[in-house]
C-alpha positions as MATLAB code, in Angstrom:
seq = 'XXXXXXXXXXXXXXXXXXXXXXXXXXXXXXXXXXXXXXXXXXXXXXXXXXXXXXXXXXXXXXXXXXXXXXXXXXXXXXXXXXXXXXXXXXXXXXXXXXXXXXXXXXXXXXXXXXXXXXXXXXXXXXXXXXXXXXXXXXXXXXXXXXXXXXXXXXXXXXXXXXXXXXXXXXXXXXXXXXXXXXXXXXXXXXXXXXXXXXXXXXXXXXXXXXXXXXXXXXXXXXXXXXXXXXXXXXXXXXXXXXXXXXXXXXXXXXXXXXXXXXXXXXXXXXXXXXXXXXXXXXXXXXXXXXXXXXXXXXXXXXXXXXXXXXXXXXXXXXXXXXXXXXX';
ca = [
     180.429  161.864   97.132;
     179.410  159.798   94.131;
     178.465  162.431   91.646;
     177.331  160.015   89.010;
     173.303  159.484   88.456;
     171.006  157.494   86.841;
     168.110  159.338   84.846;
     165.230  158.424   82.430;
     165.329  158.978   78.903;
     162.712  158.664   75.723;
     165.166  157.321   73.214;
     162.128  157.095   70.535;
     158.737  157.756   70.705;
     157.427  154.706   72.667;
     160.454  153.833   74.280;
     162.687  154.716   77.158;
     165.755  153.477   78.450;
     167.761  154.294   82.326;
     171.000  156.171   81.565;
     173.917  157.259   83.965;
     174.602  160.682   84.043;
     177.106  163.026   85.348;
     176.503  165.427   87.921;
     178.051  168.706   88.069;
     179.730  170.005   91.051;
     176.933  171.850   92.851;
     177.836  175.385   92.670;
     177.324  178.334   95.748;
     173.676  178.998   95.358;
     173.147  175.253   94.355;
     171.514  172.345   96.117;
     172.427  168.274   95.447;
     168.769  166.341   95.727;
     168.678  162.852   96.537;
     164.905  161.659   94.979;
     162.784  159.739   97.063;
     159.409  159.759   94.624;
     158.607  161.211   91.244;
     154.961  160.768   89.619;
     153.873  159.907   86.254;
     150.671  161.854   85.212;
     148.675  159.815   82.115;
     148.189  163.277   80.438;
     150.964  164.882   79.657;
     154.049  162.731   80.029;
     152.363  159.791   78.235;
     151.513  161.989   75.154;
     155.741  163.203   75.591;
     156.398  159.382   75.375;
     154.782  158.504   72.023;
     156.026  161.420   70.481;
     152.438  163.368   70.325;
     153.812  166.692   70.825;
     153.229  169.112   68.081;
     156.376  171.038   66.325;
     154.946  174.485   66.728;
     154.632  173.516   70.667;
     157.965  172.278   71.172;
     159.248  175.136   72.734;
     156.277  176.218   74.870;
     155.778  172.675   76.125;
     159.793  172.190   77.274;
     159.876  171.186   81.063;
     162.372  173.402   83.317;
     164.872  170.978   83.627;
     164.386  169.204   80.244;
     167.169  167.537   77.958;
     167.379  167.388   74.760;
     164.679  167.849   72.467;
     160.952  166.072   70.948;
     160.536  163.905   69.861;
     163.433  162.471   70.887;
     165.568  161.646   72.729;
     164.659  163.718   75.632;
     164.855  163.707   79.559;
     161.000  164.773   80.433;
     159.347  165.066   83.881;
     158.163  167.447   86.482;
     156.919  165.530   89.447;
     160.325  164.691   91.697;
     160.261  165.272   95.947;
     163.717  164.350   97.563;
     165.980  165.481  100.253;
     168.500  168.036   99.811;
     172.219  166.200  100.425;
     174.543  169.536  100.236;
     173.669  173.337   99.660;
     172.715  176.135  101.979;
     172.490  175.027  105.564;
     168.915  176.283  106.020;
     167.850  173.469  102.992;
     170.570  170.218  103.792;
     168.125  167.634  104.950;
     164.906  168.876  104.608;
     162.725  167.434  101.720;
     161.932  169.483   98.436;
     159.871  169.437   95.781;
     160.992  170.294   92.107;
     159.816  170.230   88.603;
     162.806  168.165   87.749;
     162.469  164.818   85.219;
     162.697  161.619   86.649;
     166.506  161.001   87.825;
     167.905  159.363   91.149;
     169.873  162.385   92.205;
     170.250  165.944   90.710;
     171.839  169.349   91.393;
     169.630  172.054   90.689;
     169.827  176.148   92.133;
     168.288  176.426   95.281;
     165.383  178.728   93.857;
     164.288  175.641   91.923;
     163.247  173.278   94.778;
     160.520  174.378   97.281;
     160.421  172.785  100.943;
     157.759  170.617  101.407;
     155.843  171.585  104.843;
     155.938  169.064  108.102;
     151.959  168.129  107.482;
     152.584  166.740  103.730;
     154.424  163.420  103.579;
     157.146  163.101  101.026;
     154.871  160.094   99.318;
     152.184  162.231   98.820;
     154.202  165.659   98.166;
     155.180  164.554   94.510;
     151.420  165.638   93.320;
     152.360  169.167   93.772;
     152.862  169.918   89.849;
     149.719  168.735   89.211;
     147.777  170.217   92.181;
     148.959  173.935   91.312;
     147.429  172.842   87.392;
     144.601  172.507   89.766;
     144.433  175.615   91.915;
     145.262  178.016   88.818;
     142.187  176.721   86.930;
     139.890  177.519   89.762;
     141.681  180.847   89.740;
     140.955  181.208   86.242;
     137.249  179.521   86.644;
     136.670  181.746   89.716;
     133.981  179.380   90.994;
     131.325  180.940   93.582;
     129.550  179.585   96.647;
     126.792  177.311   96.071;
     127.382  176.626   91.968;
     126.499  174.061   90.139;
     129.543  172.465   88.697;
     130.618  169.510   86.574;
     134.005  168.451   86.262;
     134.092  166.083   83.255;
     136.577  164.077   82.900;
     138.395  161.537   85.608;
     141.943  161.763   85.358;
     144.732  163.458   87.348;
     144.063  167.126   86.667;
     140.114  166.520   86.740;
     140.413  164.572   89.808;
     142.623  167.353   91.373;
     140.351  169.964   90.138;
     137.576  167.748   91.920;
     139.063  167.741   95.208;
     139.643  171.534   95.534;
     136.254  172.782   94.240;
     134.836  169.750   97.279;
     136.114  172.450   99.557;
     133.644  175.140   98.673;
     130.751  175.325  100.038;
     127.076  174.872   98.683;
     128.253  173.640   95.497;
     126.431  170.818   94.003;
     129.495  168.842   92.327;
     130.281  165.695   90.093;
     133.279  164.220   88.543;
     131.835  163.276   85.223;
     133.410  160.005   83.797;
     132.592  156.874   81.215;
     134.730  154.530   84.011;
     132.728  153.844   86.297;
     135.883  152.888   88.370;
     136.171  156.706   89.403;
     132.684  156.877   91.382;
     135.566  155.636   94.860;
     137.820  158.041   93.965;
     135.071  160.854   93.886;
     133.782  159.685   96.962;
     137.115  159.691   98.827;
     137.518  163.250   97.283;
     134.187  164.346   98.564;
     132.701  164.748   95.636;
     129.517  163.411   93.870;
     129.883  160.857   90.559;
     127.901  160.202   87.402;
     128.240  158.794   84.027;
     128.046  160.683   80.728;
     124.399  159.936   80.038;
     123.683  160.559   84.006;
     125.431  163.744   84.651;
     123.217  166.725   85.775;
     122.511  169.598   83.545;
     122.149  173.072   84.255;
     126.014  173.453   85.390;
     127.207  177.408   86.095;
     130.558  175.891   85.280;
     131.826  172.751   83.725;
     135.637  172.036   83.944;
     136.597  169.762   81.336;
     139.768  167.180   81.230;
     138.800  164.384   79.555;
     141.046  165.257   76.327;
     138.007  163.840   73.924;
     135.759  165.844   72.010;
     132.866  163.786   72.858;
     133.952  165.239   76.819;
     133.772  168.576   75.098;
     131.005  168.326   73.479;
     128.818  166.644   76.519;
     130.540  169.805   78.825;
     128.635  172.419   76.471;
     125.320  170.109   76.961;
     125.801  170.311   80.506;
     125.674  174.411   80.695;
     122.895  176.507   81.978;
     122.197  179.621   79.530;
     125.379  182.020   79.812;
     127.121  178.891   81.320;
     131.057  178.552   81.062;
     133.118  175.571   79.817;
     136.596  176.119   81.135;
     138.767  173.647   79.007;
     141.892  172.200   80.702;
     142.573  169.172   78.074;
     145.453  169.521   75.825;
     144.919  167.690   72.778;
     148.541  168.010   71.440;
     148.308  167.109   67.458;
     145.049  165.941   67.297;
     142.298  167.693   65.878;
     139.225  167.350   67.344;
     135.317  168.912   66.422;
     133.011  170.548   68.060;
     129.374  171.331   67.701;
     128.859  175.065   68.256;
     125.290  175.128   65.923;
     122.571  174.409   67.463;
     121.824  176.608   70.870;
     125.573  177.425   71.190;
     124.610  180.894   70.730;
     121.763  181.489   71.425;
     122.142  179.937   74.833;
     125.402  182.238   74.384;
     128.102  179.779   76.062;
     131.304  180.228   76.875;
     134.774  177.617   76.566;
     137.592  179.453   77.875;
     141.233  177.755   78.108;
     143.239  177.726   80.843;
     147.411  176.745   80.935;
     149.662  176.621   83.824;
     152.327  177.868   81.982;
     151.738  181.045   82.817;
     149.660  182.255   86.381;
     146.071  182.955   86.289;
     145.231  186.506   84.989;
     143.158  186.660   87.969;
     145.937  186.607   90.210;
     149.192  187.427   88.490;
     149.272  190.728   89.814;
     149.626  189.343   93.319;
     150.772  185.968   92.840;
     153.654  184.612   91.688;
     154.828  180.711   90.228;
     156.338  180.023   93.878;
     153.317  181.831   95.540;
     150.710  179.631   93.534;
     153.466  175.750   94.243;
     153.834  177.030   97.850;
     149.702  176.766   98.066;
     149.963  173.413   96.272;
     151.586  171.949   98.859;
     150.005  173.512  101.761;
     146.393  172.345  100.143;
     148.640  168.315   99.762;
     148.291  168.125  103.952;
     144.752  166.882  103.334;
     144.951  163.077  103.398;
     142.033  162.611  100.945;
     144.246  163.254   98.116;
     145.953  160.141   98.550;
     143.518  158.445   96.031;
     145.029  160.541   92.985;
     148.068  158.163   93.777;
     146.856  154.693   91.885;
     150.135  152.898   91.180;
     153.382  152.499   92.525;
     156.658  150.966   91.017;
     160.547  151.464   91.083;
     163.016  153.359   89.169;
     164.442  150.402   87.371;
     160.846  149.537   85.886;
     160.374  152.748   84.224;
     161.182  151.473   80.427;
     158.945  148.625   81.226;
     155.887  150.667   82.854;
     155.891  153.844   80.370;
     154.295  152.081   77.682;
     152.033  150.162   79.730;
     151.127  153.600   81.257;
     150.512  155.113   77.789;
     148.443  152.399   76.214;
     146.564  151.829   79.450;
     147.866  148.689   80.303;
     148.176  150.123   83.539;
     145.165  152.059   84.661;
     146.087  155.443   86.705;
     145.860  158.644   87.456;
     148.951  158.943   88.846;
     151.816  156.780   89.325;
     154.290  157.093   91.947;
     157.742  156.189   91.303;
     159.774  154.794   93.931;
     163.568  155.703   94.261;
     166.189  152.464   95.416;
     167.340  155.061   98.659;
     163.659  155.691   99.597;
     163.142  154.530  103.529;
];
């Protein structure tokens, strides 16, 4: 067994490079993945790639399987599916999904990797990370049967966000978005679309994700009295402003934060980090979720499509990357 691999690294902030690495001899406990598809989410990773990350959050925002440190250089990712080559016989050949950076092969323990049910296909599986983001907002948002909700802001976690709260019923929903590009996606999601200036008022709940303070700031406008803002951008080291004159409190609103570094207080006495990935991919079996996926492009091309990605180049929500052993 070849136990060389090839990985992607940010050398310096705005630029990446394919390096070979070499894999250690996979341990008892340990399983060998050979990736088939890794994703590239706009949000985070893209902010990781021209060296936006804060000092004081260099610790909390380290991926599990990270190397080396931010700025740079540093091996950064958390979308990767593949099939397990060697480890325990109950895992050899079934396909996985792991918060793992983006490499073409990689031993990790076998409590790392989680297998990916029969419904889900392995193209679509990779959205995992970002659909558990997802599910532990709502668990933080706690939305309730026929709400009025907003979700502003069009991107991967908004869109994911989006398709879950579709699901519940007697909700009056809209993905809020200045593109109007993303009124398809809502539809294939099942949800309704409007602009900025068009968006319905009123909301019991807005989720916002656009990462702009003008989002945040058109969120709180949105809110009925009492309403809740449940914030889900990360701005990293920008600062933005917000208006909270006015009828912020007298209206008495509410912006709340929510992380998925850590599980939803809501549930963290019952759930745990593989309980809350394990419903991630269970919810993945639903084919409509295929439009978060809005790109596609190999391995090789990563140092070439990373800055595209980040200056928006390349418009996506999420981009698929394609591994040379795929089928």
């Amino acid at each position: 067994m070849n136990r060389t691999a090839r990985a992607f690294w940010l050398s310096s902030p705005g630029e990446g490079e394919i390096r070979e690495v070499t894999l250690p001899e996979p341990g008892e406990g340990d399983v060998l993945v050979r990736s088939l598809y890794s994703g590239v989410s706009r949000g985070t990773e893209t902010l990781v790639f021209r060296g936006g990350v804060p000092e004081s959050q260099y610790a909390a925002m380290r991926a599990p399987f990270q190397e080396g440190e931010f700025p740079a250089p540093v091996k950064y990712g958390y979308l990767s599916v593949g099939v397990v080559e060697e480890g325990p016989d109950e895992l050899v050949g079934r396909t996985v999904f792991c918060l793992h950076p983006h490499q073409t092969r990689y031993v990790v323990p076998a409590s790392a990797v989680t297998v990916v049910p029969d419904t889900v296909p392995a193209e679509r599986a990779f959205l995992a990370g970002t659909v558990e983001t997802a599910v532990n907002a709502l668990w933080d948002a706690a939305p309730l049967v026929g709400d009025r909700i907003a979700v502003v802001g069009g991107g991967m976690v908004g869109c994911s966000v989006a398709a879950l709260l579709a699901r519940f019923p007697g909700v009056r929903l809209q993905l809020v978005d200045a593109d109007p590009g993303r009124a398809d996606v809502a539809k294939a999601l099942g949800a309704g679309f409007a602009s900025p200036e068009e968006a319905l008022g009123e909301c019991d709940l807005v989720v916002h994700a656009s990462a702009t303070e003008q989002g945040l700031a058109r969120s709180l406008e949105l809110l009925r009295a009492e309403g809740t803002v449940l914030e889900l951008s990360w701005y990293g080291d920008r600062q933005i402003s917000l208006p909270l004159g006015e009828a912020f409190h007298s209206r008495r609103l509410a912006i709340r934060s929510s992380q998925v570094g850590t599980v939803s207080p809501a549930r963290s006495a019952s759930r745990t980090y593989a309980d809350r990935l394990a419903l991630a991919l269970d919810l993945l079996a639903d084919p409509a979720l295929d439009a978060l996926v809005t790109g596609e492009s190999a391995f090789e091309e990563l140092p070439e499509v990373m800055p595209k990605l980040t200056s928006g180049e390349i418009p996506a929500l999420c981009h698929r990357v394609r591994y040379p052993d795929t089928p």
